[in-house]
DSSP file (Angstrom, degrees, kcal/mol; ACC not computed):
  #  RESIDUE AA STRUCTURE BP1 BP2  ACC     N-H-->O    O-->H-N    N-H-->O    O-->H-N    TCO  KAPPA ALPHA  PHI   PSI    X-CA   Y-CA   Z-CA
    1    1 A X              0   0    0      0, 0.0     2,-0.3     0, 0.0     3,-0.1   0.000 360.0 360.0 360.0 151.5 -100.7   15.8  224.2
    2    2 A X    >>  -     0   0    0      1,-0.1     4,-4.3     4,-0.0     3,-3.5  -0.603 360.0-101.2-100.1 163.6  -99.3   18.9  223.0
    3    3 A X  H 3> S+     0   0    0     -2,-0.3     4,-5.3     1,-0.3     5,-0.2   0.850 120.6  35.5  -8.3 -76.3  -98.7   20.2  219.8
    4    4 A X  H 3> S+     0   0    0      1,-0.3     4,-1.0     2,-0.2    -1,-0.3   0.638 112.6  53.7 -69.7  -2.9  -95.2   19.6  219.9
    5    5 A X  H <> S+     0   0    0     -3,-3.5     4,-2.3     2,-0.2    -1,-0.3   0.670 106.8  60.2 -87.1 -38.7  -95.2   16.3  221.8
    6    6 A X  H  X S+     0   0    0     -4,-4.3     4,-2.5     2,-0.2     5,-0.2   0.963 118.0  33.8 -51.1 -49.7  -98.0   15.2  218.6
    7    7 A X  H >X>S+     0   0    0     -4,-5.3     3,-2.0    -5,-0.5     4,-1.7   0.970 110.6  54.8 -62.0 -70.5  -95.0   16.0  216.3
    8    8 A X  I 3<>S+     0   0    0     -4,-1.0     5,-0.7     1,-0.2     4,-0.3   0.715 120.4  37.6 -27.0 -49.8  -92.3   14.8  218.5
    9    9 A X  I 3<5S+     0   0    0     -4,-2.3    -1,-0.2     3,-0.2    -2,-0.2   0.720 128.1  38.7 -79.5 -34.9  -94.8   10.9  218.5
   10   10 A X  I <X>S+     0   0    0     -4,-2.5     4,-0.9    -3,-2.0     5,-0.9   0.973 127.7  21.5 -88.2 -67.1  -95.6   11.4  214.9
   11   11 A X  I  <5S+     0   0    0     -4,-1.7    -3,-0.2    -5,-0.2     5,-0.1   0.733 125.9  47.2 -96.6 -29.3  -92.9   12.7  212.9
   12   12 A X  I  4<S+     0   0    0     -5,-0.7     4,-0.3    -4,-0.3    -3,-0.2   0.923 123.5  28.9 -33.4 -69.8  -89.8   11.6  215.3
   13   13 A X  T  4<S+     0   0    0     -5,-0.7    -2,-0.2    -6,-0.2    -1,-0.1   0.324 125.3  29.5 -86.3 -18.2  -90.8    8.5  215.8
   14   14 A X  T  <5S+     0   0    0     -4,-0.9     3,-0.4     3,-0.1    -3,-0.2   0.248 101.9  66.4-157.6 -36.8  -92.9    7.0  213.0
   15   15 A X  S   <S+     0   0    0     -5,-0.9    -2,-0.1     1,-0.2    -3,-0.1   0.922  97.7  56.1 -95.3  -5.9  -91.8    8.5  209.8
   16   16 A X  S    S+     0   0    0     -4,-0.3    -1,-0.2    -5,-0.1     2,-0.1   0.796  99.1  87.0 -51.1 -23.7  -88.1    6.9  209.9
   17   17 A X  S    S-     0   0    0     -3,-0.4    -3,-0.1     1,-0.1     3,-0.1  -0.386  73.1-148.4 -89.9 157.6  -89.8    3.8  210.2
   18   18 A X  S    S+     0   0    0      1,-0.1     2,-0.3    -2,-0.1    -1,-0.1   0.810  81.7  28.4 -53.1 -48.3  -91.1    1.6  207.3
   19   19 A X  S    S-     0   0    0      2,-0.0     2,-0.3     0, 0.0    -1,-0.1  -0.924  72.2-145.7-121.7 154.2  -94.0    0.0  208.7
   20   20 A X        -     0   0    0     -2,-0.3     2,-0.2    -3,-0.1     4,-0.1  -0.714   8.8-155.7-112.2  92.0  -96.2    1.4  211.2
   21   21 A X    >   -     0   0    0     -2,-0.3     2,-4.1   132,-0.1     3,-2.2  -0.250  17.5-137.4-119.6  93.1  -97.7   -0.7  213.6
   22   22 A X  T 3  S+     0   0    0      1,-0.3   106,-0.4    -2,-0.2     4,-0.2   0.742 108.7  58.7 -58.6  11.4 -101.3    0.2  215.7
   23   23 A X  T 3> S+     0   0    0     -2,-4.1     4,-0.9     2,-0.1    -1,-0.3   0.140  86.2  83.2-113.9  10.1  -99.6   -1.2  218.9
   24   24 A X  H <> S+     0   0    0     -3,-2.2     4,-2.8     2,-0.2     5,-0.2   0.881  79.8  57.9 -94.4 -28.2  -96.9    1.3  218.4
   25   25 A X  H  > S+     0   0    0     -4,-0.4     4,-2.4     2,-0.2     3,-0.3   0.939 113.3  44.9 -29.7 -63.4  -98.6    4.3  220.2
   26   26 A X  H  > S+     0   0    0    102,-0.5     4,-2.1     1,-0.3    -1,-0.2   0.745 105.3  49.1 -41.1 -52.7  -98.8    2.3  222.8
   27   27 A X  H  X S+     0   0    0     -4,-0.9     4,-1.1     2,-0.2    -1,-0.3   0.809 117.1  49.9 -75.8 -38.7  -95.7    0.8  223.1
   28   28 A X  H  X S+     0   0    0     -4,-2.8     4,-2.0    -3,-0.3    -2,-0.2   0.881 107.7  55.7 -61.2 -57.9  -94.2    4.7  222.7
   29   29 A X  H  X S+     0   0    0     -4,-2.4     4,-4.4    -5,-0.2     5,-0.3   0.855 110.2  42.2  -5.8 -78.8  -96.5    6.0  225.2
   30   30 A X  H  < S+     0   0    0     -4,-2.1    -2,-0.2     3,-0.2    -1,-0.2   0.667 109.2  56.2 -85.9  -9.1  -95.4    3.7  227.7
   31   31 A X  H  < S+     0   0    0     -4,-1.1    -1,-0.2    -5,-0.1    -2,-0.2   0.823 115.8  39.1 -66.6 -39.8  -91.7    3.9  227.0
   32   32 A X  H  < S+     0   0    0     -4,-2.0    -3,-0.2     2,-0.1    -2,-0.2   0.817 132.0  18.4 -89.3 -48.6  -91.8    7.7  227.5
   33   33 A X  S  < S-     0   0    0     -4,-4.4     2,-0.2    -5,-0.2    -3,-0.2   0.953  76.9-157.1-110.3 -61.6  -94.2    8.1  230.5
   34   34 A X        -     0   0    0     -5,-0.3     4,-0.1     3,-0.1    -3,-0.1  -0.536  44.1 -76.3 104.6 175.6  -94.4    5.0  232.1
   35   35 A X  S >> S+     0   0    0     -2,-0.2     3,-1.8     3,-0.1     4,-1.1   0.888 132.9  48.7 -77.2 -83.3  -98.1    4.6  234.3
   36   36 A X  H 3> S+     0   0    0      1,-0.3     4,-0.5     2,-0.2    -2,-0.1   0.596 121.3  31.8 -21.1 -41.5  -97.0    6.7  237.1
   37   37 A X  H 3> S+     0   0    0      2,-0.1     4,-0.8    -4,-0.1    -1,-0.3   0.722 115.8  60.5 -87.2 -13.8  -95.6    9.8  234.9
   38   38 A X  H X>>S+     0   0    0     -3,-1.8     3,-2.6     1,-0.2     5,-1.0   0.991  87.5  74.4 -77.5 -52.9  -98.4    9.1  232.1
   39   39 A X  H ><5S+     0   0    0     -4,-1.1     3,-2.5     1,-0.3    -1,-0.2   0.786  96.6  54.4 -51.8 -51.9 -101.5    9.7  235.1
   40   40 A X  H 3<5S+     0   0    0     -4,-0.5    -1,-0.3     1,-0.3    -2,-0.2   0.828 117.5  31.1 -62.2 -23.2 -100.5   13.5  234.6
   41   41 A X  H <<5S-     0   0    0     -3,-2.6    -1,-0.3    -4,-0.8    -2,-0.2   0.405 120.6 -96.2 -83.3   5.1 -101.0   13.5  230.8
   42   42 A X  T <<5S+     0   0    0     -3,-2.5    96,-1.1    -4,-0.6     2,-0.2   0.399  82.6 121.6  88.4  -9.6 -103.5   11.1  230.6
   43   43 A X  E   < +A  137   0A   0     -5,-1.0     2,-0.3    94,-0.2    -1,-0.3  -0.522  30.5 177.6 -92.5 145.8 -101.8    7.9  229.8
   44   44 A X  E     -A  136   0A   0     92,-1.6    92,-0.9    -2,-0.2     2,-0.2  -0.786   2.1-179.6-164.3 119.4 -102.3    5.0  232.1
   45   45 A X  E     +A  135   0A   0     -2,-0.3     2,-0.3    90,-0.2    90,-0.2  -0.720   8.0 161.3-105.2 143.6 -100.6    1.1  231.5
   46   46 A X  E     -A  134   0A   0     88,-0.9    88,-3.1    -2,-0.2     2,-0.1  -0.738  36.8-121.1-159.6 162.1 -100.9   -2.1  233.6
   47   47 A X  E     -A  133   0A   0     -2,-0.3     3,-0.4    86,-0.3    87,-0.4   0.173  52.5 -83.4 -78.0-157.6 -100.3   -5.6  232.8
   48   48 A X  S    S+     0   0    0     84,-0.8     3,-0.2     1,-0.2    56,-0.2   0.608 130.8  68.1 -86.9 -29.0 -103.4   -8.1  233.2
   49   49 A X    >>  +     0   0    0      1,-0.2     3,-2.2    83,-0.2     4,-0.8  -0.177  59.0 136.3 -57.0  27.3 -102.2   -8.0  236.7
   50   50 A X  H 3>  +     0   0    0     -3,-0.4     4,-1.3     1,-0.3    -1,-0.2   0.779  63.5  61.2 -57.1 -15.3 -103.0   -4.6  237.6
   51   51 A X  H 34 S+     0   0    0      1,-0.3    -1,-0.3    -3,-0.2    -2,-0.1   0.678 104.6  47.2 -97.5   9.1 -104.4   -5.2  241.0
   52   52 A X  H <4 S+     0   0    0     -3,-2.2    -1,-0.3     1,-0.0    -2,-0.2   0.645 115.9  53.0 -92.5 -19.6 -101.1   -6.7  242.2
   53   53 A X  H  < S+     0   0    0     -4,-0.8     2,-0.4     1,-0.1    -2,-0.2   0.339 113.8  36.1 -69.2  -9.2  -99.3   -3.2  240.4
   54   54 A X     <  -     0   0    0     -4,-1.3    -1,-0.1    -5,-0.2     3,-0.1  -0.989  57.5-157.8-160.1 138.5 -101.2   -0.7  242.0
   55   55 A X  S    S+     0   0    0     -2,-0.4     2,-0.3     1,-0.1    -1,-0.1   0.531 104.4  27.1 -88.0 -12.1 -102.9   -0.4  245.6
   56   56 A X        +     0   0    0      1,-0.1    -1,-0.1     2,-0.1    21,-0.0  -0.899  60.8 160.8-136.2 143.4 -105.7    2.4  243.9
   57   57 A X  S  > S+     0   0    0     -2,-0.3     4,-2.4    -3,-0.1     5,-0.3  -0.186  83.1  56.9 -97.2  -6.5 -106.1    1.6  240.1
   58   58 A X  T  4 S+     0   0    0      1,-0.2     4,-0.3     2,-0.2    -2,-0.1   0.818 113.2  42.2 -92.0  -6.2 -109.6    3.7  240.5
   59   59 A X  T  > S+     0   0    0      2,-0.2     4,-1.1     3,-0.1    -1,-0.2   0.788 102.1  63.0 -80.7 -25.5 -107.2    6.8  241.8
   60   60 A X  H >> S+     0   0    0      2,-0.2     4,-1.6     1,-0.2     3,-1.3   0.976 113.7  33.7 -72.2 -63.8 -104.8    6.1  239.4
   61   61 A X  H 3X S+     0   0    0     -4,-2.4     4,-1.3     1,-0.2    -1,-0.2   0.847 111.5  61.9 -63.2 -11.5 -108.0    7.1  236.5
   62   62 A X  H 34 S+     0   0    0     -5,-0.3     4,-0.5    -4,-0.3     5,-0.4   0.930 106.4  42.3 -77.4 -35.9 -109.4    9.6  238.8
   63   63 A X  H << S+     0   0    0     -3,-1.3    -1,-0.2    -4,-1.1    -2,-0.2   0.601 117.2  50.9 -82.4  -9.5 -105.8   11.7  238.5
   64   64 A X  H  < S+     0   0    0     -4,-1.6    -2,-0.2     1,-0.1    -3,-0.1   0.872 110.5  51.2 -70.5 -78.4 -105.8   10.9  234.5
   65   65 A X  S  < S-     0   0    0     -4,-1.3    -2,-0.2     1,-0.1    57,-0.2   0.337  85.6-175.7 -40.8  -3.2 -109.1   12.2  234.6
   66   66 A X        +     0   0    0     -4,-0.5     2,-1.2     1,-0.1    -1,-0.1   0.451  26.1 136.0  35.8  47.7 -108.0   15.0  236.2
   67   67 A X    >   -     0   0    0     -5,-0.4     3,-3.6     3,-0.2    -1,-0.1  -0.777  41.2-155.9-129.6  87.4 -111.8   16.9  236.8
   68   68 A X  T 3  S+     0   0    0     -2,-1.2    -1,-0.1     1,-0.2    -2,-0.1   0.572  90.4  64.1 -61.4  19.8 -112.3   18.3  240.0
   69   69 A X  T 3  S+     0   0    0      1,-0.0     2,-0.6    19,-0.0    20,-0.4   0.427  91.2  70.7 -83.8  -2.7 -115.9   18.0  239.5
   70   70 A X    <   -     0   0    0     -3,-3.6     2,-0.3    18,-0.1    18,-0.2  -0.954  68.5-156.3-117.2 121.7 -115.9   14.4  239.4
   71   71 A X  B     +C   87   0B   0     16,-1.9    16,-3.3    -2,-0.6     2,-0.3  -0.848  18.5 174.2 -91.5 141.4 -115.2   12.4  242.7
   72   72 A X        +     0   0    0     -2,-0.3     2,-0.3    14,-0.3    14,-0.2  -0.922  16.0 156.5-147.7 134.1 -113.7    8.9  241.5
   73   73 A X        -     0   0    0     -2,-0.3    12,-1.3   -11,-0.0     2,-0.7  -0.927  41.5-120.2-153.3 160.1 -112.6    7.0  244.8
   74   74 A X  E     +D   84   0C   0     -2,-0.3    10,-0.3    10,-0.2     3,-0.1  -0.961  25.4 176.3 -75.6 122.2 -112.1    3.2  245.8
   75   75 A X  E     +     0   0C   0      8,-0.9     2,-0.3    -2,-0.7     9,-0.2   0.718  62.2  21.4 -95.0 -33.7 -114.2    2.3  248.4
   76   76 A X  E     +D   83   0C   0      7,-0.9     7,-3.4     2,-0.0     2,-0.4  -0.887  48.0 176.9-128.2  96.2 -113.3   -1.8  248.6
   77   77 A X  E     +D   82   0C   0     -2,-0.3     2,-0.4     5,-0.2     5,-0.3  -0.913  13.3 170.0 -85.4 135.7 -110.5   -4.0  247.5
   78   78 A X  E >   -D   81   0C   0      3,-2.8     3,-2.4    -2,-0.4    -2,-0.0  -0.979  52.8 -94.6-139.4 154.0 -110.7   -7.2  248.3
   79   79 A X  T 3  S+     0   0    0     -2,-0.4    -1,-0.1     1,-0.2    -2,-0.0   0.674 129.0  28.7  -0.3 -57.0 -108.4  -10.7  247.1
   80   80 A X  T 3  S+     0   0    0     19,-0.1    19,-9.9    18,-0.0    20,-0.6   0.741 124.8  13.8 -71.8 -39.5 -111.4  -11.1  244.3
   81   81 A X  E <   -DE  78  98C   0     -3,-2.4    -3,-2.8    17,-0.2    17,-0.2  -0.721  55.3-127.1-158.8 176.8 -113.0   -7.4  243.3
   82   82 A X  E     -D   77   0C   0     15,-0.6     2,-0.3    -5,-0.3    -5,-0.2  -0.973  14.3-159.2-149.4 107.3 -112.8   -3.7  243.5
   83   83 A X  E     +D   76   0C   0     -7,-3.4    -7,-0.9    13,-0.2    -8,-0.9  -0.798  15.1 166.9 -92.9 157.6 -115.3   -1.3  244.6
   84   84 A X  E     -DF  74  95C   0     11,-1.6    11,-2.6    -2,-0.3     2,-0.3  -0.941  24.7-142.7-155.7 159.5 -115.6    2.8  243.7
   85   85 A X  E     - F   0  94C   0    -12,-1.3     2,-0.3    -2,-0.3     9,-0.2  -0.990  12.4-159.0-139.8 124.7 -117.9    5.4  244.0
   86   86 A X  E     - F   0  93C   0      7,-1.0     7,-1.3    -2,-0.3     2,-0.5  -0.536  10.3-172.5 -88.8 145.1 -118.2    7.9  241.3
   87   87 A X  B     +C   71   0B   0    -16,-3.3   -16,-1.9    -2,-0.3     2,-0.3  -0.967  14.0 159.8-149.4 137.7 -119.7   10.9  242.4
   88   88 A X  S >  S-     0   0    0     -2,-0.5     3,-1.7   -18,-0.2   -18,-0.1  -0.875  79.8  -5.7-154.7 117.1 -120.7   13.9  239.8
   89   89 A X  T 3  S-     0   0    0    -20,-0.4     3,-0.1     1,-0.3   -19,-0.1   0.819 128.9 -56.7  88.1  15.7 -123.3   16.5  240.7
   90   90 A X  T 3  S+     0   0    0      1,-0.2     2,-2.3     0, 0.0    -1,-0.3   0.051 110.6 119.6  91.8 -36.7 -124.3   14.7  244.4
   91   91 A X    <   -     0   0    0     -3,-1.7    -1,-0.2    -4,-0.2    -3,-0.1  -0.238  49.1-169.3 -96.4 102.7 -125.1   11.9  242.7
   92   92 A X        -     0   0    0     -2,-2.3    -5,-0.3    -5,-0.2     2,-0.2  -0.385   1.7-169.3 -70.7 145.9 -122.8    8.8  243.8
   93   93 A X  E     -F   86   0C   0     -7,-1.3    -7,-1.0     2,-0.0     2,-0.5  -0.630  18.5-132.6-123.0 170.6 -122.9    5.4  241.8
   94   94 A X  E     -F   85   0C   0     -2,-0.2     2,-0.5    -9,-0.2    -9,-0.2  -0.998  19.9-166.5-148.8 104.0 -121.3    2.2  243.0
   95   95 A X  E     -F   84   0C   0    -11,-2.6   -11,-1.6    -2,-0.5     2,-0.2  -0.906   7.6-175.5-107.2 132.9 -118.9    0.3  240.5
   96   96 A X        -     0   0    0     -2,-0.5     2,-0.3   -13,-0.2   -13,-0.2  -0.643   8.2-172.6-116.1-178.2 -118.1   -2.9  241.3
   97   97 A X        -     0   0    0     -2,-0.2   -15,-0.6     5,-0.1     2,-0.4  -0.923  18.0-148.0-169.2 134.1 -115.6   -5.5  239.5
   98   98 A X  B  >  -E   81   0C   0     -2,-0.3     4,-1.2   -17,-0.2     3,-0.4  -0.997  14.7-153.0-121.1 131.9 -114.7   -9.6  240.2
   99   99 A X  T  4 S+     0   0    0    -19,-9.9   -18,-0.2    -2,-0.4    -1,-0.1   0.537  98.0  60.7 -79.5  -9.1 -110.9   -9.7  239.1
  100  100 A X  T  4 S+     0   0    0    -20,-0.6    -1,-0.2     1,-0.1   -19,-0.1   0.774 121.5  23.7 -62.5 -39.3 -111.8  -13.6  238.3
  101  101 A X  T  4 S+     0   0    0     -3,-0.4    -2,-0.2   -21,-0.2    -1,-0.1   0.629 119.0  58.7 -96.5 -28.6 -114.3  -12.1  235.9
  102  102 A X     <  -     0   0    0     -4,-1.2     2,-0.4     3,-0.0    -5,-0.1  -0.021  58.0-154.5-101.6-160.0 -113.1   -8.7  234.9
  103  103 A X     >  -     0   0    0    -54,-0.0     4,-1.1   -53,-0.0   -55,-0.1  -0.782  51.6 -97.5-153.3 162.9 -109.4   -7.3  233.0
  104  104 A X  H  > S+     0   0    0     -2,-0.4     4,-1.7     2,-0.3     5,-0.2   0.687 127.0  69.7 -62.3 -34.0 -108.6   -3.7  233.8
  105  105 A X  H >> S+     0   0    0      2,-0.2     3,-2.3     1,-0.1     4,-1.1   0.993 101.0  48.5 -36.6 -73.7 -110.4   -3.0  230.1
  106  106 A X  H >> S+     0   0    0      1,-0.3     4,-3.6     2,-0.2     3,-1.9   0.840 108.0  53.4 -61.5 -61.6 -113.7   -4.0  231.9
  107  107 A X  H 3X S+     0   0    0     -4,-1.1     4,-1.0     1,-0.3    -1,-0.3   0.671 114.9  37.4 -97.4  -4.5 -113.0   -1.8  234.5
  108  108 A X  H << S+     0   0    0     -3,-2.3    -1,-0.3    -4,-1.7     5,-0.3   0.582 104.4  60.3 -99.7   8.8 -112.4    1.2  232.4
  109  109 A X  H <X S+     0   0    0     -3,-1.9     4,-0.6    -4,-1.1    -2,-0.2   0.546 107.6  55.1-101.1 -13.8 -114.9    0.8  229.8
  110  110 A X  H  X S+     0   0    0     -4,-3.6     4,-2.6    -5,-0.5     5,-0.5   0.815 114.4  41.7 -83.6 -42.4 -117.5    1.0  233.4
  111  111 A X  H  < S+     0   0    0     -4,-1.0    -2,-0.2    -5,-0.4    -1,-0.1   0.610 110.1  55.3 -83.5  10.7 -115.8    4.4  234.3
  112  112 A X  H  > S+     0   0    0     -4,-0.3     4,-1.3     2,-0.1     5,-0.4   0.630 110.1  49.3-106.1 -55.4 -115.8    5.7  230.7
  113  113 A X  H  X S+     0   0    0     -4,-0.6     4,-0.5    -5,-0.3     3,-0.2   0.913 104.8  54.0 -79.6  -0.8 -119.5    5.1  230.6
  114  114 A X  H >X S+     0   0    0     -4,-2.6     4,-3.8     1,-0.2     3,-2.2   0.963 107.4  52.3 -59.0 -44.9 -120.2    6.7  233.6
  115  115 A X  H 34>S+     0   0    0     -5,-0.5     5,-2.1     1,-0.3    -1,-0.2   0.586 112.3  44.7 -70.7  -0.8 -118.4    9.7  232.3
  116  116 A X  H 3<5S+     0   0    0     -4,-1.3    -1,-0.3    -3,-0.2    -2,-0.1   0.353 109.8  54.1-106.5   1.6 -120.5    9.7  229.1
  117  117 A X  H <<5S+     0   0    0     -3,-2.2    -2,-0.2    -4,-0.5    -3,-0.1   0.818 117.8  37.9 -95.7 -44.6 -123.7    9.1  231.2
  118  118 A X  T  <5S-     0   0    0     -4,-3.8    -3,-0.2    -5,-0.2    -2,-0.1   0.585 113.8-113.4 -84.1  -3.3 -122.6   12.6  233.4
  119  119 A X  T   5 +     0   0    0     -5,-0.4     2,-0.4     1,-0.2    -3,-0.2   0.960  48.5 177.5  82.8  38.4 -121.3   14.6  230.4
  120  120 A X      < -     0   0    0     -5,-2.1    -1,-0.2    -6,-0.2    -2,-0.0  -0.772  33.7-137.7 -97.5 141.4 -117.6   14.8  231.3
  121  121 A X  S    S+     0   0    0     -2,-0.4    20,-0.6    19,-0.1     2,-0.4   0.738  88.5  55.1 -68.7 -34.6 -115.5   16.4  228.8
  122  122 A X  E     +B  140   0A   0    -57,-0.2     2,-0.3    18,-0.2    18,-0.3  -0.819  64.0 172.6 -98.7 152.6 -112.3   13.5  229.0
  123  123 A X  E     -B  139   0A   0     16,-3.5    16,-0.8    -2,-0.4   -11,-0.1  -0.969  40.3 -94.9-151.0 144.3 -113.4    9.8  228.4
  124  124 A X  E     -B  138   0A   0     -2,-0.3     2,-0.3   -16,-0.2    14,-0.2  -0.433  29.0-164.6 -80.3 165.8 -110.9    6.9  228.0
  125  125 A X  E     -B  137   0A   0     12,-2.1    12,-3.3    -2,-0.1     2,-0.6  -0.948  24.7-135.9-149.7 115.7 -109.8    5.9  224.4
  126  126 A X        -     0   0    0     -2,-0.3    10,-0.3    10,-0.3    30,-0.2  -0.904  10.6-140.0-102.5 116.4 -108.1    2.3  224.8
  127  127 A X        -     0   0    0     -2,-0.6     8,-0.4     1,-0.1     2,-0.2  -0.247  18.0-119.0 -54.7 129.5 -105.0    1.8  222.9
  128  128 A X        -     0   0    0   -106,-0.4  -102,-0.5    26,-0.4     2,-0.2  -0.578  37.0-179.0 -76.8 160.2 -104.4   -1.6  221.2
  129  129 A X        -     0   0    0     -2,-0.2     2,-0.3     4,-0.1  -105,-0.1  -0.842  32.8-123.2-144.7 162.4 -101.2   -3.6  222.5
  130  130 A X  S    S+     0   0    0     -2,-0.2     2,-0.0  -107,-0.2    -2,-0.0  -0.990  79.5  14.3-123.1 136.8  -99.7   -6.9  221.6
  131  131 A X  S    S-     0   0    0     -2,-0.3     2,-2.9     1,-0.1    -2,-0.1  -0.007 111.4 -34.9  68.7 172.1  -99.5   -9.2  225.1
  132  132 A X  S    S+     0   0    0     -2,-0.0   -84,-0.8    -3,-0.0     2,-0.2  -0.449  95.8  97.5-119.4 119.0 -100.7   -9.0  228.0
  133  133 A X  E     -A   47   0A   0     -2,-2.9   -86,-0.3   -86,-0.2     2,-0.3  -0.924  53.5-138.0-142.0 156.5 -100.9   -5.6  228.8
  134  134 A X  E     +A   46   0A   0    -88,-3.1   -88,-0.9   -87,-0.4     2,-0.4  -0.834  20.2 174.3 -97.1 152.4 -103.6   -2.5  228.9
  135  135 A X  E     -A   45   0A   0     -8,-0.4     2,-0.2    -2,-0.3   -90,-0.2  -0.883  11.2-176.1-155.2 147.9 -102.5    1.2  227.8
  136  136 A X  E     -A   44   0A   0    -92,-0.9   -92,-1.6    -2,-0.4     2,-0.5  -0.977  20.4-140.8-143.9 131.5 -105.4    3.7  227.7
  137  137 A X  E     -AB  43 125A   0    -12,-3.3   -12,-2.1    -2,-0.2     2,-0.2  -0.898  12.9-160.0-100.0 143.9 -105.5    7.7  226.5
  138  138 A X  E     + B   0 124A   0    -96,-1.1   -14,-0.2    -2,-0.5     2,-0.1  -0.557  39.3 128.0-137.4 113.4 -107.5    9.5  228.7
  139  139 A X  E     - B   0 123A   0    -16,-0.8   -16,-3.5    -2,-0.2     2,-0.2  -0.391  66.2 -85.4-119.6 155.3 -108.4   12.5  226.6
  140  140 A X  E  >  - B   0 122A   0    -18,-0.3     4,-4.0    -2,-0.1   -18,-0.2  -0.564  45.1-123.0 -73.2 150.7 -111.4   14.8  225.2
  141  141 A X  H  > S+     0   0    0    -20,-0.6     4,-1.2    -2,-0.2     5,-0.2   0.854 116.3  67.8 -70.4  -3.3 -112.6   13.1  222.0
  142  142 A X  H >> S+     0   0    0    -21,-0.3     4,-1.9     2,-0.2     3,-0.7   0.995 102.9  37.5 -58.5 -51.9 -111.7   16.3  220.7
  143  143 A X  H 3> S+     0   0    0      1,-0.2     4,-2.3     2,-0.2    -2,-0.2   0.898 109.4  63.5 -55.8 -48.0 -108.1   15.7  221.4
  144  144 A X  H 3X S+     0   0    0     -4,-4.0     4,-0.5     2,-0.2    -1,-0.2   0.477 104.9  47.7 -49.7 -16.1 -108.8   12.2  220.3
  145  145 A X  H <X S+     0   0    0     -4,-1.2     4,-1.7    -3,-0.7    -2,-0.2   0.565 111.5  50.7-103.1 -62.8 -109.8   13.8  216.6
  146  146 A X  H  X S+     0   0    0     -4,-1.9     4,-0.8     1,-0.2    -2,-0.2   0.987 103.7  50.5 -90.7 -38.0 -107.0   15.7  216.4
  147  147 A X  H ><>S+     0   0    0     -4,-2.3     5,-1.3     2,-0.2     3,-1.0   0.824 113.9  49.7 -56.0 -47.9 -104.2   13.2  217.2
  148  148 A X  H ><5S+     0   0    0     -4,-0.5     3,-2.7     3,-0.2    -1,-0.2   0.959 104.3  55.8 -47.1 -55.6 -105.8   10.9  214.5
  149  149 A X  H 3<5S+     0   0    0     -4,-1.7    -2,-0.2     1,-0.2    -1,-0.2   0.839 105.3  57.9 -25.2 -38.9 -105.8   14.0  211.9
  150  150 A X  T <<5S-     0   0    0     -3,-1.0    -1,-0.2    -4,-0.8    -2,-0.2   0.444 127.4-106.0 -91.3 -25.9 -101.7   13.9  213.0
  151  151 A X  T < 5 +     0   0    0     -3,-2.7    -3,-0.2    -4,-0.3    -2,-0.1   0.533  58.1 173.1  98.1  10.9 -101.6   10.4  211.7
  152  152 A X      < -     0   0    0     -5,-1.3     3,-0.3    -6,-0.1    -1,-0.3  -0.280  27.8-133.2 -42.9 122.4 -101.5    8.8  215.2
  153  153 A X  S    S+     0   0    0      1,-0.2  -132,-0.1  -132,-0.1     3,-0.1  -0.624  74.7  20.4 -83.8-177.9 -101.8    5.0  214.7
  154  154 A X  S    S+     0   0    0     -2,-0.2     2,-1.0     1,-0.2   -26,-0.4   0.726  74.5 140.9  50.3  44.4 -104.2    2.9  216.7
  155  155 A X        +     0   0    0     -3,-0.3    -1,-0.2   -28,-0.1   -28,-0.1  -0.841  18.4 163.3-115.4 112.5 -106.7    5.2  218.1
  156  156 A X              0   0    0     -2,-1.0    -8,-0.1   -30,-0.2   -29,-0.1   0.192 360.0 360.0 -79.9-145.9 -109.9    4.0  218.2
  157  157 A X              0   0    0    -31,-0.1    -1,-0.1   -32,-0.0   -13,-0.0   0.312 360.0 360.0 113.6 360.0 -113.1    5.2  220.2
């Protein structure tokens, strides 16, 4: 986020209020960008149902992540699972998912450790939420550092 969008989240938003919540990031987040406008900033929401909301969810993080060095692709949907192939440097990996087994969490905390296994500069940061829903930054932890500095609630990582 930039500067003035940090203020705009922080000091807009959050110092009228009394309490502050660590599910309000989130909830702000997705009020303002939505998943579709969020991919270009980083921000990315689904319900628990993401793979009935979205025909690519592994395109959706590959345009958050935004690194043309990184190829991020779906290779398989099927009724059950989700395949991708990560590709960094030549070297392709195969992530797989069962939607019986897995939540949209699961299927970015596999593409966050790929990206800490190739040394990519953005990694997802998952937002707490109340229900059931996912919201995700995906950010340098640098960025991640300074938006807690700012007083950001709920950023883990």
């Amino acid at each position: 986020l930039s500067p003035a969008a940090r203020t705009a989240l922080v000091e807009r938003v959050f110092a009228a209020r009394e309490q502050v919540h660590e599910t309000d990031t989130a909830r702000v987040l997705a009020a303002h960008w939505g998943t579709a406008r969020g991919l270009a900033v980083g921000f990315l929401s689904h319900d628990w149902r993401f793979g009935r909301e979205t025909s690519d969810v592994i395109d959706e993080f590959a345009r958050a992540i935004a690194d043309p060095a990184i190829a991020l692709k779906q290779v398989e949907k099927r009724s059950l699972g989700l395949v991708a192939s990560a590709t960094f440097a030549g070297q392709e990996t195969r992530l797989t998912w069962d939607f019986d087994e897995d939540s949209l969490a699961d299927v970015a905390s596999s593409i966050d450790a790929w990206l800490g296994r190739i040394g990519a500069q953005r990694r997802i940061f998952g937002l707490p939420t109340h229900g059931d829903w996912f919201a995700f930054l995906i950010i340098t932890p640098r960025q991640l550092a300074a938006l807690r500095a700012a007083g950001v609630p709920g950023l883990r990582g």
